[in-house]
C-alpha positions in Angstrom: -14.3 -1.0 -22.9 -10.7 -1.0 -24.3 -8.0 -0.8 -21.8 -5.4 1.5 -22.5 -1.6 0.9 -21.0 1.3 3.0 -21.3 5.4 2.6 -19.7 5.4 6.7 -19.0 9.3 5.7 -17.7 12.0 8.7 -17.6 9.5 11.2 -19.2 7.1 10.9 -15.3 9.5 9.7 -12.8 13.2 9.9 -13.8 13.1 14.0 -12.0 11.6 11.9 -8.9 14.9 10.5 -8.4 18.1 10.8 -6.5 20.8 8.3 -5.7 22.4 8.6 -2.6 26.4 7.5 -2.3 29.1 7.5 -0.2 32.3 8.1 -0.9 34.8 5.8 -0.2 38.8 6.1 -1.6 39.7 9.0 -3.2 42.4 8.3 -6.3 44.7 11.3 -7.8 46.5 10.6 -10.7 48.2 13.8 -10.5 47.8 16.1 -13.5 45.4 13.9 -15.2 41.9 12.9 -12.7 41.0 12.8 -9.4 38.7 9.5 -8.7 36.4 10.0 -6.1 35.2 6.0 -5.9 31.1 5.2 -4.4 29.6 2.4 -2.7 27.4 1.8 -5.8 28.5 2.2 -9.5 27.1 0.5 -13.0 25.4 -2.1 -10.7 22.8 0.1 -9.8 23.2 2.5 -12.6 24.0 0.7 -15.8 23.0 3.8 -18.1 26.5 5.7 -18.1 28.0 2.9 -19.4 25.4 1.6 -21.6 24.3 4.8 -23.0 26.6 7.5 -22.1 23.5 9.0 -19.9 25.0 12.2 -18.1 24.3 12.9 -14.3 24.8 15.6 -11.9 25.4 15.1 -8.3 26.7 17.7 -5.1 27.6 16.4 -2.0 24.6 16.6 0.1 26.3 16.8 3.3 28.1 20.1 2.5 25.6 21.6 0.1 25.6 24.8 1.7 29.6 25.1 2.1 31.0 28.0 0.0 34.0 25.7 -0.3 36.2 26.3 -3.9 35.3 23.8 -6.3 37.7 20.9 -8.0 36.9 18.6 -11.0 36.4 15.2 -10.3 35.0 11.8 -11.8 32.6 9.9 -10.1 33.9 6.1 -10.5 32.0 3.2 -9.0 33.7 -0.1 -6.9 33.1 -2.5 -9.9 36.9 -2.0 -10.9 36.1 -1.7 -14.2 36.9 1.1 -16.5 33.7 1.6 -17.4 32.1 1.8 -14.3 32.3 5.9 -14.3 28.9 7.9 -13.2 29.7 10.8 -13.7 33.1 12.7 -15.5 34.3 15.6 -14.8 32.2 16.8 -12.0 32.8 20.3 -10.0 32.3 19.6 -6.5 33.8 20.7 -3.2 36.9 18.9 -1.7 35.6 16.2 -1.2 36.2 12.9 1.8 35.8 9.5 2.5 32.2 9.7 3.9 30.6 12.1 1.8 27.4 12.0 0.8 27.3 12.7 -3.4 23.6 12.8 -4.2 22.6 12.0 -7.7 19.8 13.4 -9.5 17.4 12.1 -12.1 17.9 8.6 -11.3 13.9 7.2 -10.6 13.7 5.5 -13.7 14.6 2.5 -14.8 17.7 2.1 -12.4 16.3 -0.2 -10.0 14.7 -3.0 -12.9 18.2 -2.4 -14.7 20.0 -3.1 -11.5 22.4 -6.1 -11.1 24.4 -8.5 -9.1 27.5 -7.6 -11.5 30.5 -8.7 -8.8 27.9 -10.5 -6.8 27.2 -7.2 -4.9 24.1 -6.9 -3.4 21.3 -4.1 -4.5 20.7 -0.8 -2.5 17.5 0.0 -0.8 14.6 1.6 -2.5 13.0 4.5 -0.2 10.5 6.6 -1.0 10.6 10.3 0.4 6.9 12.3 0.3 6.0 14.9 2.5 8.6 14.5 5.3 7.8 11.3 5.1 9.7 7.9 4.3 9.6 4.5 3.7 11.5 1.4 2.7 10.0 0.1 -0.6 12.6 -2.1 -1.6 14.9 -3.6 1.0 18.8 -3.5 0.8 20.1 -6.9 -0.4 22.4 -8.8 2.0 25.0 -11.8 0.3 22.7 -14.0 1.9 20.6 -12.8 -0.8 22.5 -12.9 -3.8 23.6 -16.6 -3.1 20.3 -17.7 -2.0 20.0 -19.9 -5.0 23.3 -21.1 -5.7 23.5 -24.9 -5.4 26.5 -27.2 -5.6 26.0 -30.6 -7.4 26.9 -33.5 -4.8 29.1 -35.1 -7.7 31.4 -31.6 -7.7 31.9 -31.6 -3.9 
C-alpha cells in the first residue's frame, strides 16, 4: 500500500495559533511612532522580518475596555531594526504589563524559532476545551549554553 505524506503547515494550523506577550517599555518618538517593545520578538517569530508576514494582536487583558484607540508598532527586545511584529497597530493605551495577544501564529513559529541574542525560547501550551497543557517547556540560559565548551588551551 503506498503511503501518502503531506506538511498541511499554515493552511491547518496557523488559525490555531496565538502568541502571548507582555509588554515591557513603551518608546514615543513624538510625532513619528509610539514603540510598544515585547518579551519575545523575531526570535520566536522570524516571519515579519523574513517575509513581511502581517499580524494582528489586542491586548487581551483589556479586550473588553471601550478605551479610544492609538496607533502603535509592536517592536520586539532583539534591538534590531528589524525585529518589528507588527506596524501600525490600533490598540488601547497601552502599559508595561499588558498582555498583546497575537493571532495566526501556530505554524511554523516554533521550528523557525531561535536563540538569536542567546535568548531562550517560550513555552509551547496547548489550550482545548478548558483545558491546558505544557507541550514545549520554556527554555532557561541553562539551556541555551548547555553545549557550549571552552577549549583548555583558551582558558
Amino acid at each position: 500500500m503506498p503511503k501518502i505524506l503531506i506538511e498541511p503547515g499554515r493552511s491547518i494550523v496557523a488559525e490555531a495559533g496565538i502568541t502571548l506577550y507582555t509588554i515591557g517599555n513603551i518608546k514615543e518618538i513624538p510625532g513619528i511612532r509610539k514603540y510598544l517593545i515585547v518579551d519575545g520578538g523575531m526570535t520566536d517569530n522570524p516571519r515579519p522580518i523574513l517575509y513581511e508576514a502581517k499580524y494582528e494582536g489586542v491586548l487581551a487583558n483589556k479586550i473588553n475596555n471601550k478605551l479610544p484607540e492609538e496607533v502603535v508598532t509592536i517592536a520586539g527586545k532583539c534591538c534590531e531594526s528589524g525585529d518589528i511584529l507588527i506596524k501600525d497597530l490600533k490598540l488601547p493605551s497601552a502599559s508595561p504589563g499588558d498582555l498583546l495577544a497575537v493571532f495566526t501564529t501556530g505554524a511554523y513559529h516554533y521550528s523557525m524559532s531561535s536563540n538569536y541574542n542567546r535568548l531562550p525560547r517560550p513555552a509551547v501550551v496547548l489550550v482545548n476545551q478548558g483545558k491546558d497543557d505544557v507541550m514545549v517547556k520554556k527554555e532557561t540560559y541553562d539551556d541555551v549554553v548547555r553545549n557550549d565548551t571552552m577549549p583548555e588551551w583558551f582558558k
